[in-house]
C-alpha positions in Angstrom: 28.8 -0.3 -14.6 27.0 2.8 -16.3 27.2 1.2 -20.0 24.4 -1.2 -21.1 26.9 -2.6 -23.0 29.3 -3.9 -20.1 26.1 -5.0 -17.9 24.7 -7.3 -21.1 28.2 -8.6 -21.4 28.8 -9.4 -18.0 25.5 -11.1 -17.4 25.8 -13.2 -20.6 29.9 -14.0 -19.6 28.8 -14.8 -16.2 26.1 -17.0 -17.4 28.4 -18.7 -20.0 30.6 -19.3 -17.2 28.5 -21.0 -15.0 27.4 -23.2 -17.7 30.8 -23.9 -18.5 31.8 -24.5 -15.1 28.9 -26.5 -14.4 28.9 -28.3 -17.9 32.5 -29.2 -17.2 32.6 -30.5 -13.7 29.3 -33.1 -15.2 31.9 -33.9 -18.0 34.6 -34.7 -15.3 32.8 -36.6 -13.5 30.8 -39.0 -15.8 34.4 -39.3 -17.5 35.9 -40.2 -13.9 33.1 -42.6 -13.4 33.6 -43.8 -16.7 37.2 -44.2 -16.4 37.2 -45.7 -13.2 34.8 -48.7 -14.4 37.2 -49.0 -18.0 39.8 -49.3 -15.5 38.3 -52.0 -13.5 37.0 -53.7 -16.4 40.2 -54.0 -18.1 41.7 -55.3 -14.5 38.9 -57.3 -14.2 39.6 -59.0 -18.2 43.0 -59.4 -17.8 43.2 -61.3 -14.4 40.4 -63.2 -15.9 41.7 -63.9 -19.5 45.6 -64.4 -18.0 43.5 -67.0 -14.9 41.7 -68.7 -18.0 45.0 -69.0 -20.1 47.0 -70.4 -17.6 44.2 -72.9 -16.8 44.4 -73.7 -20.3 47.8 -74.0 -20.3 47.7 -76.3 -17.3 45.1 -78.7 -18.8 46.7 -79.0 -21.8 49.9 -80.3 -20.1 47.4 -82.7 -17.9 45.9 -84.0 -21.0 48.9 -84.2 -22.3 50.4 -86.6 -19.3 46.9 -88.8 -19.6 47.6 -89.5 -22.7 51.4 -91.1 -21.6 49.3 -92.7 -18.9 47.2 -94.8 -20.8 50.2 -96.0 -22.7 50.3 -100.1 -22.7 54.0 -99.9 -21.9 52.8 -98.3 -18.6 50.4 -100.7 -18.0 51.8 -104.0 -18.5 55.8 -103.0 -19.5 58.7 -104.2 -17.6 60.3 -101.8 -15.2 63.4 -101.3 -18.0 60.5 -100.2 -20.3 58.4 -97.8 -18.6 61.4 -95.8 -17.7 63.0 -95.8 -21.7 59.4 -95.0 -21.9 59.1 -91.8 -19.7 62.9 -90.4 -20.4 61.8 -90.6 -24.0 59.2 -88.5 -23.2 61.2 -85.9 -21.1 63.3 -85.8 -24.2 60.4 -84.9 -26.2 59.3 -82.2 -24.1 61.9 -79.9 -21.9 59.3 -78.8 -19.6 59.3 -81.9 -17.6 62.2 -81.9 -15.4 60.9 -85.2 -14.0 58.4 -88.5 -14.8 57.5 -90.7 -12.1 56.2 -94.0 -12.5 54.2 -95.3 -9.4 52.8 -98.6 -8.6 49.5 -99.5 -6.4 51.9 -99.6 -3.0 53.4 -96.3 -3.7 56.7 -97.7 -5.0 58.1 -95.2 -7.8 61.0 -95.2 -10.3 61.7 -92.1 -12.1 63.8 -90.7 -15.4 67.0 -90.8 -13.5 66.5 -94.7 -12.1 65.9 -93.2 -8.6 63.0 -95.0 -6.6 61.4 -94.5 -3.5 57.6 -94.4 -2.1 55.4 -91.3 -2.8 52.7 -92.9 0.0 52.9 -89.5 1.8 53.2 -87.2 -1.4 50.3 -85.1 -1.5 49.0 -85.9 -4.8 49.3 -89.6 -4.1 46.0 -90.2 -2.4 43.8 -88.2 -5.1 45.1 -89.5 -8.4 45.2 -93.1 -6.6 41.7 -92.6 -6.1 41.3 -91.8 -10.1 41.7 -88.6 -9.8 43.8 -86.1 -12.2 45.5 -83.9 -9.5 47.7 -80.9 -9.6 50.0 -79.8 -6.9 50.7 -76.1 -5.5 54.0 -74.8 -7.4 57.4 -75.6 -5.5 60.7 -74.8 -5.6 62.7 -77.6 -7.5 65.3 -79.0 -5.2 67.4 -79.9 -8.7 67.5 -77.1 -10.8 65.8 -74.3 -8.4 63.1 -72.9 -10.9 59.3 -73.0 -9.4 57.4 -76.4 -10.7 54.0 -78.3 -10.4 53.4 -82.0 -10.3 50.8 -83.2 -12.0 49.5 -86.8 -11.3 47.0 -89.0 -13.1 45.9 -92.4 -12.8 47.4 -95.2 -15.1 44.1 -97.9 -15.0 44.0 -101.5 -16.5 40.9 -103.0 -16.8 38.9 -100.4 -15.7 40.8 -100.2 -12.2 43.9 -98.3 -10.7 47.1 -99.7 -11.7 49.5 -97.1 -10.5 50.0 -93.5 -11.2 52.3 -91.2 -13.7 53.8 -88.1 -12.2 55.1 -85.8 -14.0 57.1 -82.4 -12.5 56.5 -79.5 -15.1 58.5 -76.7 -14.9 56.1 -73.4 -14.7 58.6 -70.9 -15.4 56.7 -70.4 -18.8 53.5 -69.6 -16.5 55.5 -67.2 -14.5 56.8 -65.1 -17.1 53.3 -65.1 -18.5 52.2 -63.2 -14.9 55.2 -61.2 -14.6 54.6 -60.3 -18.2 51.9 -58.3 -17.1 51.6 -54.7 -17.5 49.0 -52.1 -15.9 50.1 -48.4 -16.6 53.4 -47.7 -15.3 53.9 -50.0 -12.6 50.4 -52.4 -12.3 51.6 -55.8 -12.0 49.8 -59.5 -11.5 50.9 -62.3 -8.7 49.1 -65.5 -7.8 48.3 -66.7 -4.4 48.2 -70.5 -3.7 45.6 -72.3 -2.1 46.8 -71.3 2.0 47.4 -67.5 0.8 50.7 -68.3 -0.2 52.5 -65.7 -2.6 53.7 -68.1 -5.7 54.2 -65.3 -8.2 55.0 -62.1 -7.8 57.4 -59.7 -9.4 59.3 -59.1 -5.9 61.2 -62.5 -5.6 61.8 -61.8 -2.1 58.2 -62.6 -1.0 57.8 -65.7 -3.5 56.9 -68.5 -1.3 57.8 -66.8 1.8 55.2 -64.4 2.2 51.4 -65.3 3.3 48.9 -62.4 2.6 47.1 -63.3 5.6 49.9 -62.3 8.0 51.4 -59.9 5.8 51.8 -56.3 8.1 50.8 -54.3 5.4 47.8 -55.7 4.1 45.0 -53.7 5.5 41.4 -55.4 5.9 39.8 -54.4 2.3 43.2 -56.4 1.1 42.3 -59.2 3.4 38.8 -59.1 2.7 39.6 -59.5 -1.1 42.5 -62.4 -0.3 39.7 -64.0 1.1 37.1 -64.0 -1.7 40.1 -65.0 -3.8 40.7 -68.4 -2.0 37.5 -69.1 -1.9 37.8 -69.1 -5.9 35.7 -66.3 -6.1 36.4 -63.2 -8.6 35.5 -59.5 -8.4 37.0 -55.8 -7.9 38.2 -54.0 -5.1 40.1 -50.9 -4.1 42.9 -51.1 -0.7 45.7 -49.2 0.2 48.8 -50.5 0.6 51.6 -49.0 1.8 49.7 -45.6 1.8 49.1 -46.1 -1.8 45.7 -46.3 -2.8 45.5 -49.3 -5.4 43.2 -51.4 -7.4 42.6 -54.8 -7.3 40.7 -57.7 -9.9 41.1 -61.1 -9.1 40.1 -64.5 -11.0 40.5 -67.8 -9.7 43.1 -69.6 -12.2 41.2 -72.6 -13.8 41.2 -76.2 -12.9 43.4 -75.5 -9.6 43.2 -73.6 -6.3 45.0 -71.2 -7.0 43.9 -67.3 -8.1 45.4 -64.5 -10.2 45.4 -61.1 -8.8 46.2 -57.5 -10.8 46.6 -54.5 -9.1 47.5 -50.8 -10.4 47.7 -47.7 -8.3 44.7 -45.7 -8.1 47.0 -42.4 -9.7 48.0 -44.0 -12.5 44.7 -45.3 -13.1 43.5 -41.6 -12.9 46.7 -40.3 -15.5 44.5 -40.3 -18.3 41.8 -38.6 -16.2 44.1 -35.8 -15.5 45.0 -35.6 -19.2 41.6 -34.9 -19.8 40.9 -32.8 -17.4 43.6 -30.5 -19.0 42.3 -31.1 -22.4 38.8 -30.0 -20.9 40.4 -26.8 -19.4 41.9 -26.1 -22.7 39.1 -26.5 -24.4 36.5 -24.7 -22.3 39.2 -21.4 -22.0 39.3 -21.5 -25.9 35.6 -21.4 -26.0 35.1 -19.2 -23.5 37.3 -16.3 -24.9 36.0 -17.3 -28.3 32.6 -16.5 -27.2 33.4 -13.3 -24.9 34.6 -12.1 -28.2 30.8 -13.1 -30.0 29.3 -11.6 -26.6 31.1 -8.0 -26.8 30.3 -7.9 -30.2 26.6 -8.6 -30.2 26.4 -6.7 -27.2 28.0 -3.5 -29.1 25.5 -4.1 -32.0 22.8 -4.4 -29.1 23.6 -1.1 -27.3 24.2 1.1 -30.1 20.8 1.4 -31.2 19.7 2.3 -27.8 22.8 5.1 -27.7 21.4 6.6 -30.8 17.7 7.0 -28.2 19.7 8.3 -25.4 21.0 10.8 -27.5 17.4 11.6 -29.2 15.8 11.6 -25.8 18.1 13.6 -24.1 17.6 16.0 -27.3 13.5 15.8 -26.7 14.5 16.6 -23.0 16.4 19.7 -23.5 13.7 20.7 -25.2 14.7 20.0 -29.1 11.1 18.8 -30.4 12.4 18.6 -33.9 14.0 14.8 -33.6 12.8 12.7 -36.4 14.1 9.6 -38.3 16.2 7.8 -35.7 18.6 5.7 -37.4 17.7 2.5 -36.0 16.8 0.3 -39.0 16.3 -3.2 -37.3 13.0 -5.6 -37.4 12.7 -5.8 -33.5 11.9 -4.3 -30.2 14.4 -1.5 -30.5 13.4 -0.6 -34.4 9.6 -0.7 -32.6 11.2 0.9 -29.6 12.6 4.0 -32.3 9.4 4.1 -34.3 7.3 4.5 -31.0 9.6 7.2 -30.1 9.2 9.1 -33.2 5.5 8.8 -32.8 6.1 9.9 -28.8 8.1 13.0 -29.8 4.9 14.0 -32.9 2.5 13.6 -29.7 4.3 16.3 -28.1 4.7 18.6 -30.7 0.8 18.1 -31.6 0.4 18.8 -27.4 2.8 21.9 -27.3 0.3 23.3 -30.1 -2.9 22.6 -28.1 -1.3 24.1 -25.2 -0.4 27.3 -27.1 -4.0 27.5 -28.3 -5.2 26.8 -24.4 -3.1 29.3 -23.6 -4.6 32.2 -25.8 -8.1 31.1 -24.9 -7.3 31.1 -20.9 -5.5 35.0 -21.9 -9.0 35.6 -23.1 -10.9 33.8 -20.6 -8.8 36.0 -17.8 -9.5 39.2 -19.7 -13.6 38.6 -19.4 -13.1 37.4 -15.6 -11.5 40.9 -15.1 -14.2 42.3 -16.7 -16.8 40.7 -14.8 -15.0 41.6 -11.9 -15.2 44.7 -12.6 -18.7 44.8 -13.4 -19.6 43.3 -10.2 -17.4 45.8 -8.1 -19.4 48.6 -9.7 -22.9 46.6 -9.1 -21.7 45.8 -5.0 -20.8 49.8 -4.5 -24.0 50.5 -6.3 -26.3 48.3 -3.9 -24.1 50.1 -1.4 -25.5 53.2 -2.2 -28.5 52.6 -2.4 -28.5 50.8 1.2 -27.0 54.0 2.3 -30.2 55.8 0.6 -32.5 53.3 2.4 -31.3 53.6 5.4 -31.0 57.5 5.6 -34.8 57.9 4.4 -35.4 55.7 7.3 -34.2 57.5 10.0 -36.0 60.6 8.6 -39.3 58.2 8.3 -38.6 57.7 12.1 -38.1 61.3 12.8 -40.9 62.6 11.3 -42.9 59.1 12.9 -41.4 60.6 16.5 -43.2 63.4 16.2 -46.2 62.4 15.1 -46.1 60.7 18.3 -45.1 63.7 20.0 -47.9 65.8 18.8 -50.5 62.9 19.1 -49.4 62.7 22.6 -49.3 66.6 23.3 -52.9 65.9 22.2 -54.2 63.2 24.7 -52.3 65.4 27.2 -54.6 68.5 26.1 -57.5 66.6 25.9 -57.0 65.2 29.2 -56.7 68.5 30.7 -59.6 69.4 28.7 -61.6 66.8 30.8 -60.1 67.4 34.0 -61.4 71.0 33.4 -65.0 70.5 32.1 -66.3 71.2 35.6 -64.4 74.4 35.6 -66.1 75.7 31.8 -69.2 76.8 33.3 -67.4 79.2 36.0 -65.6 79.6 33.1 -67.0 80.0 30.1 -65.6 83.5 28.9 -62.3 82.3 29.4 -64.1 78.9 27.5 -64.7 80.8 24.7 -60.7 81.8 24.6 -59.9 78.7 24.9 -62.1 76.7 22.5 -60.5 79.5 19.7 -57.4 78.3 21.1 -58.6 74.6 20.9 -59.5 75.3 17.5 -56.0 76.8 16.2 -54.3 73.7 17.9 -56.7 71.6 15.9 -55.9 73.5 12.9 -52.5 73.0 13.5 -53.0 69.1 14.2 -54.5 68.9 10.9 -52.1 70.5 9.6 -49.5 68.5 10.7 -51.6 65.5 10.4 -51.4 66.1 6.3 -47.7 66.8 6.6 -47.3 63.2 8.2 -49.8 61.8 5.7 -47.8 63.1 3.0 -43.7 62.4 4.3 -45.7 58.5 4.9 -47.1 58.6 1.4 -43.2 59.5 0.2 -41.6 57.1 2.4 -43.8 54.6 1.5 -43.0 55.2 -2.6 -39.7 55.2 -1.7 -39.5 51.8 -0.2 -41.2 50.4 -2.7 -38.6 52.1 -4.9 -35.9 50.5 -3.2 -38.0 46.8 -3.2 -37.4 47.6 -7.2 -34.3 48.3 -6.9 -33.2 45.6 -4.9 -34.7 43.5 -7.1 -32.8 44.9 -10.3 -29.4 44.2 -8.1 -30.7 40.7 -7.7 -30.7 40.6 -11.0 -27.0 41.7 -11.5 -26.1 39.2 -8.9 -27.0 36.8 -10.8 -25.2 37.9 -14.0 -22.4 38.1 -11.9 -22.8 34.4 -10.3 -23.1 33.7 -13.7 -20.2 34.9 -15.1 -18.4 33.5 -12.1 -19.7 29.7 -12.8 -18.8 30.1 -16.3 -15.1 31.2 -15.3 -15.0 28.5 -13.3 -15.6 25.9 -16.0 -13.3 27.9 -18.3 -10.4 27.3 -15.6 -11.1 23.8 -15.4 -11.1 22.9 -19.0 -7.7 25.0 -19.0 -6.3 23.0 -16.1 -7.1 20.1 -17.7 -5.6 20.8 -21.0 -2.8 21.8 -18.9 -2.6 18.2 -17.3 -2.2 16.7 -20.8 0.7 19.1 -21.6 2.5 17.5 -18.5 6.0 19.3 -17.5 5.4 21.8 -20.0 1.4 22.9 -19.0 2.3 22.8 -15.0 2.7 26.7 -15.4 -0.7 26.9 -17.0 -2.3 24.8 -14.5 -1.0 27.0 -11.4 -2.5 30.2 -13.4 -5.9 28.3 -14.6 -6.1 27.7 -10.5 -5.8 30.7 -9.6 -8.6 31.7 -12.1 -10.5 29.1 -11.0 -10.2 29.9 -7.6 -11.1 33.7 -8.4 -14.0 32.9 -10.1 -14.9 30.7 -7.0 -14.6 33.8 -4.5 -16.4 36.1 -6.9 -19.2 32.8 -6.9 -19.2 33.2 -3.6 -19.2 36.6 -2.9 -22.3 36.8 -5.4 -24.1 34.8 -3.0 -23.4 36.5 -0.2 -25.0 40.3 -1.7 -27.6 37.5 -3.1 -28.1 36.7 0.5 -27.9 40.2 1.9 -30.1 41.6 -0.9 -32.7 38.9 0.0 -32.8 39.9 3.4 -32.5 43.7 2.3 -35.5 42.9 0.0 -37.6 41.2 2.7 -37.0 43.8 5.1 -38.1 46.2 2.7 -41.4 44.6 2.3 -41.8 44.9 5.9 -41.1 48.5 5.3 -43.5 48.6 3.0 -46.3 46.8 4.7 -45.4 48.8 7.7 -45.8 51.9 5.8 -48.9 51.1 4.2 -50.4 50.2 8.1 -49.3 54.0 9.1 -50.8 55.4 6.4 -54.1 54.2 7.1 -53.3 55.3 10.7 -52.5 58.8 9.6 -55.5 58.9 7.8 -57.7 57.4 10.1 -55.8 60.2 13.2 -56.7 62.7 10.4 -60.8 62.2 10.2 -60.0 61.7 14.1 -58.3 65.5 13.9 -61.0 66.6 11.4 -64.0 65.3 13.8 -61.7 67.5 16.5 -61.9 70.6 14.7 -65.4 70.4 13.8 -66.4 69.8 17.6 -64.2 72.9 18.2 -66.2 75.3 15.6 -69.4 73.6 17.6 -68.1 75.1 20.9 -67.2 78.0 19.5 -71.0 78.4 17.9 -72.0 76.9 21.3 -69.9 78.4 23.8 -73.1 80.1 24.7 -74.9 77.2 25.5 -72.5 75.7 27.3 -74.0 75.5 30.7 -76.4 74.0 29.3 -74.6 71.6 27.6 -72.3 70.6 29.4 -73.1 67.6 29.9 -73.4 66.6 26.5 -69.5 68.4 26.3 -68.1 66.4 29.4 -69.4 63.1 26.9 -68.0 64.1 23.7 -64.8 64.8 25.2 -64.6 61.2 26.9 -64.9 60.2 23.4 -62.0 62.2 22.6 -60.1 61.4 25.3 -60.8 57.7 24.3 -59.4 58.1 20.8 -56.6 60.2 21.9 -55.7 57.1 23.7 -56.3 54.7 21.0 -54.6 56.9 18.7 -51.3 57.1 21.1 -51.2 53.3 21.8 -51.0 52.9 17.8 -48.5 55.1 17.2 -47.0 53.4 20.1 -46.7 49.9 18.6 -46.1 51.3 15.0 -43.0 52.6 16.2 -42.2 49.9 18.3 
């Protein structure tokens, strides 16, 4: 089910069923329980009110025979009078069919002149005793309808005189039992005191059947028989027959005897069905009744949250303009609407902010480039001027090679000079050649010495030049990490704004990335030629001091060269006296030789 509509409604049908359901089956079943004890109740009265009227009944007729009892014709008549007595009576009253009159001995006389001995009647020994006493119906040998006797004492002075018998008949009685009606066929019957069926509507089993030994009784029946004999009253269920029955019983008062009524259990449960179809009817009214109420509310329900659906589904294909939704009601979906309207004015305000991000971050990418740019020209700049470095360099170590070379062409000479002192006296025209010779080279050595002084001086300015410079492209490193940082920050606030914009900023927040992640390179590249120009800058002070030690070197080899062409004019003035000199020659030119040494190990290590 895709509709809100048929999901509310089946929930709240469902829902209403169950209740239903459950609400009816409890109604059922109290009313079954109900039922079931009216049912027994109204058993239960009517064996009891039937047992009690019959008692009644009974003891008025045994009053009713006292009284004839006590008559004085009974007491002290002769036998001619008792019995005009006692057929009066039966005249009086139809339901006797018989009076006896009975003496001390047992001798009787009754209505119709018969006599005989009632000794071994079985009423005889209790109402000879003084004792009112009522016999078990019978069948009437005379006119074959079912009668009782009832026998009192007749007493004279105070003592037992004889007795009065009458036979009632008790067909009144019996048509008062048979006249009773449970349902459709419920019926009453009365057992005697041995369990002897004396009533009953089937006049088949009438004093022929015993519900002890009856076949069909089953043991709840005999169970209940029993309670009944004992005089005992109560309720009890039995099946009989296969027919499940109920069964109230009442003993029947002032005898032995006990009442039964019985009903079948179905017929007991009619008016139980009745209702059950009366509660079917009843709960299938409601319930279509209130399907109808449910489909209706639900309709009114779901509409208002149609009308969203099609406003959100407007705001989703990208229709910003919805305002007013039609929902005019008080609760959560009027709220729900208003919040919605408010929702959709959020976005609008967002889609502006975003526009306005968007133009800054246009602006923002337009200065990166520029810095970009600006740093591209800085790097190929530094570049150069590397390039520059590194070519005056190598002609720094050219011109330092042959400095070397000529400082070391010099030891060389001077050595030779040395090895030949012991020639110069044999010597000392060619000496005098020589020492001009000695004195050109020295020219030439100071000479050169100057030039090396001078290409130092120059390589030294332009180191420190290039420490300057390097330090100026520090400078624009900077700038340029600068620029970079601030780039960054600008692509962050735009990524940002473009996370509040949701769907609609993700494009903004891939482009502010990629800013952001160009403005880390250049960041990083920055460092790097800040690195690199670090290094290049303490190299160059190296340079520098490195410069500045083989300056004072070339200096210092300078005075050395100077001293050199001095003592070289002084052999030439001397050349004369150089045998007598000579030894004074083969000195200074150890000293030479000693500084020529000197001089080579420095340039050694300086361009080591």
């Amino acid at each position: 089910m895709k509709s809100i509509k048929a999901k509310l409604a089946a929930i709240v049908i469902s829902l209403f069923v169950i209740a239903l359901g459950v609400l009816a089956g409890l109604n059922f079943w109290q009313s079954q329980k109900m039922l079931t004890h009216d049912v027994e109740n109204e058993l239960a009265l009517t064996a009891q009110t039937n047992g009690e009227a019959v008692g009644m009944w009974l003891e008025g007729h045994k009053k009713e025979l006292e009284a004839i009892a006590r008559s004085p014709l009974l007491i002290n008549g002769s036998r001619e009078s008792r019995v005009a007595y006692i057929s009066a009576e039966i005249n009086n009253n139809k339901l006797y069919e018989n009076i006896f009159w009975t003496d001390a001995n047992g001798d009787y006389i009754d209505t119709r002149g018969a006599s005989g001995n009632s000794t071994n009647r079985p009423y005889f020994a209790s109402a000879i005793a003084g004792n009112t006493f009522i016999t078990d119906p019978i069948i009437s040998p005379t006119s074959g309808k079912l009668v009782v006797v009832i026998a009192t004492p007749i007493k004279a002075d105070g003592r037992v005189a004889g007795i009065l018998a009458g036979a009632i008949n008790i067909e009144e009685v019996e048509k008062r039992i048979l006249g009773i009606k449970v349902a459709q066929t419920g019926y009453a019957y009365v057992l005697r005191t041995d369990g002897t069926i004396i009533v009953h509507p089937n006049k088949e089993i009438v004093n022929k059947t015993n519900i002890n030994n009856d076949p069909h009784a089953t043991p709840p029946l005999q169970a209940a028989a029993a309670k009944m004999l004992q005089g005992e009253k109560g309720i009890a269920g039995y099946h009989y027959e296969g027919i499940e029955r109920y069964l109230a019983y009442a003993p029947i008062t002032g005898t032995s005897w006990s009442i039964g009524v019985t009903v079948p259990a179905a017929e007991a449960r009619a008016q139980l069905r009745t209702f059950a179809w009366i509660s079917l009817l009843t709960i299938v009214a409601v319930l279509i009744a209130a399907i109808l109420v449910i489909l209706v509310a639900a309709a009114r329900i779901a509409r208002p949250l149609q009308i969203l659906e099609g406003a959100a589904n407007r705001v989703a294909g990208g229709d910003l303009s919805v305002t007013n939704i039609s929902v005019n009601s008080q609760d959560e979906l009027g709220r729900l609407a208003r919040a919605f309207e408010i929702m959709v004015e959020n976005l609008r305000t967002l889609v502006r902010k975003i526009d306005t991000s968007s133009e800054l971050v246009a602006t923002s990418a337009e200065e990166l480039t520029a810095g970009a740019h600006q740093s591209s020209q800085a790097a190929n700049q530094v570049a150069g001027s590397i390039t520059d470095v590194s070519s005056r360099m190598e002609e720094q170590l050219k011109v330092a090679n042959n400095t070397s070379a000529v400082v070391q062409q010099m030891s060389d000479n001077i050595q030779q000079i040395a090895a030949n002192v012991d020639q110069v006296a044999a010597q000392s025209t060619q000496a005098r050649e020589k020492a001009a010779a000695g004195n050109k080279s020295v020219d030439k050595a100071v000479s050169q010495m100057a030039h090396i002084e001078q290409t130092v001086n120059s390589s030294a300015g332009v180191v420190a030049n290039l420490g300057e410079r390097s330090k100026e492209i520090g400078q624009i490193v900077d700038t340029i990490a600068g620029i970079a940082g601030q780039t960054n920050l600008l692509a962050l606030n735009a990524a940002i704004e473009a996370a509040r914009a949701g769907e609609q900023g993700r494009g903004f927040a891939v482009v502010a990335e990629e800013v952001r992640k160009l403005a880390e390179q250049s960041q990083e590249a920055a460092k790097k030629i800040a690195a690199l120009i670090s290094e290049i800058q303490e190299d160059t002070n190296k340079a520098v001091t490195a410069m500045d030690e083989g300056t004072r070197e070339v200096k210092l080899g300078a005075e050395v060269v100077n001293a050199s062409g001095q003592a070289f004019l002084e052999i030439t003035a001397l050349v004369t006296q150089v045998s007598g000199q000579i030894g004074e020659i083969s000195a200074a030119i150890k000293q030479i030789a000693n500084g020529s040494r000197q001089m080579s190990v420095r340039y050694s290590k300086w361009m080591t």
